[in-house]
N, C-alpha and C positions, 0 to 999 in steps of 0.2 A: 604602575600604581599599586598603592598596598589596598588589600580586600579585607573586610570587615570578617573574622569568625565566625561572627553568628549573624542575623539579618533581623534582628529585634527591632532596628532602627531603618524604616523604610529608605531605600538609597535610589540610586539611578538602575535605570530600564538594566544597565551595563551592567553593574554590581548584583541587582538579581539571577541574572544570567550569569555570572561567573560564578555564583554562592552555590546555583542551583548544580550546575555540572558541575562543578568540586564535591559536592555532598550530597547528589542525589542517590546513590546506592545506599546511602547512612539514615536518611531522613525516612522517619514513619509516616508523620503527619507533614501535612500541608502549613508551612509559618503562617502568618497572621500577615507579616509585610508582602507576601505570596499570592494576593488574592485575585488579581488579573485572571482574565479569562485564561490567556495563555498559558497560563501555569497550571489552572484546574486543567486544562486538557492533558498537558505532560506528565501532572501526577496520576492523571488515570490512563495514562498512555505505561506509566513508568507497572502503574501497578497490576496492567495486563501483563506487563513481562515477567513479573516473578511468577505468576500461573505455575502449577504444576503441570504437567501432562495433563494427567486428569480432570484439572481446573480447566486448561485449555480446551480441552475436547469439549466439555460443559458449554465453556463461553461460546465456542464455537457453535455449537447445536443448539443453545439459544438464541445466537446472531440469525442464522438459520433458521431458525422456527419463525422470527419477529419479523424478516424478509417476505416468509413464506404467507404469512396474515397480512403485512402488506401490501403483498400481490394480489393476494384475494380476495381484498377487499377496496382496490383501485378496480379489480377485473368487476365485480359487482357494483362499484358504484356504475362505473362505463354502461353496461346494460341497464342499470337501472334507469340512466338519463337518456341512452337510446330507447330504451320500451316507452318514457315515458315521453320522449318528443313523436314517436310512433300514435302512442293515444292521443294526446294531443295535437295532431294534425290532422287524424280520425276525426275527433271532437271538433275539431275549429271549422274541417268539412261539412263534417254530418249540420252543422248549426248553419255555414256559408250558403248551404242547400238552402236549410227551410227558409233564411233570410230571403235567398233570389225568390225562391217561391210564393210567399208572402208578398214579394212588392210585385212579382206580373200578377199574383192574382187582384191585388188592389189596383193597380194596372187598367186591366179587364174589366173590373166593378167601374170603376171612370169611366171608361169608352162603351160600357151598357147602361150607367146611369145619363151619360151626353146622349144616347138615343133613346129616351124616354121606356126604357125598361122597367116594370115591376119591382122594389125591391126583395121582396120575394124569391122572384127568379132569381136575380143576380146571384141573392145569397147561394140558392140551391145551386149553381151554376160555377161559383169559386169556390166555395168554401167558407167563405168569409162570415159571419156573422150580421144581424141587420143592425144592432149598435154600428160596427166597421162601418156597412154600406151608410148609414145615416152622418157621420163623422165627413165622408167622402163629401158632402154634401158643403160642408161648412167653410 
């Protein structure tokens, strides 16, 4: 098959690919008929290769550096969601506590106000308040 010169005119998947390896050493810019994903990566793939040393070292130790913020800051999220399922089962504890406790104390307010106990005592007795023991009632 004969191949188009230039690729002004968007052609088949086939035709860009043979335009591009024929002339990719030649080409500055990225065509306009070019714009597939797959070509931006090859152009930026094409335009790490001409790097100089220098250039390279650079990319290199910036790839490196972007890695290295990466890590440290997947390592810190990680602790950060272990610390905070840590507090948070502390928390859901400490609150599970006072729940159990609050119901055997109202618990115990029932089974003192069923034997004609003082509310009074009760209160001094659980903890509970004489609003609660009065509630109990209803």
């Amino acid at each position: 098959p004969k191949f188009r010169k230039d690729i002004t005119e968007a052609g088949t998947m086939f035709e860009k690919w043979m335009f591009v390896l024929k002339n990719l050493a030649t080409l500055l810019d990225r065509p306009a008929a070019l714009q597939e994903r797959v070509f931006k990566r090859l152009f930026e793939a094409a335009e790490i290769a001409r790097f100089t040393e220098t250039e390279m070292k650079d990319y290199e130790e910036s790839l490196k550096n972007l890695r290295d913020l990466g890590n440290v800051l997947d390592t810190a999220k990680e602790e950060g969601r272990k610390e905070g399922l840590k507090e948070g089962r502390k928390e859901g504890l400490e609150e599970g506590l006072k729940e159990g406790e609050k119901r055997k104390s109202l618990e115990i307010a029932r089974k003192l106000l069923a034997s004609g106990l003082p509310e009074e005592f009760i209160a001094g007795s659980t903890g509970l308040t004489i609003n609660e023991i009065q509630n109990l009632k209803s």
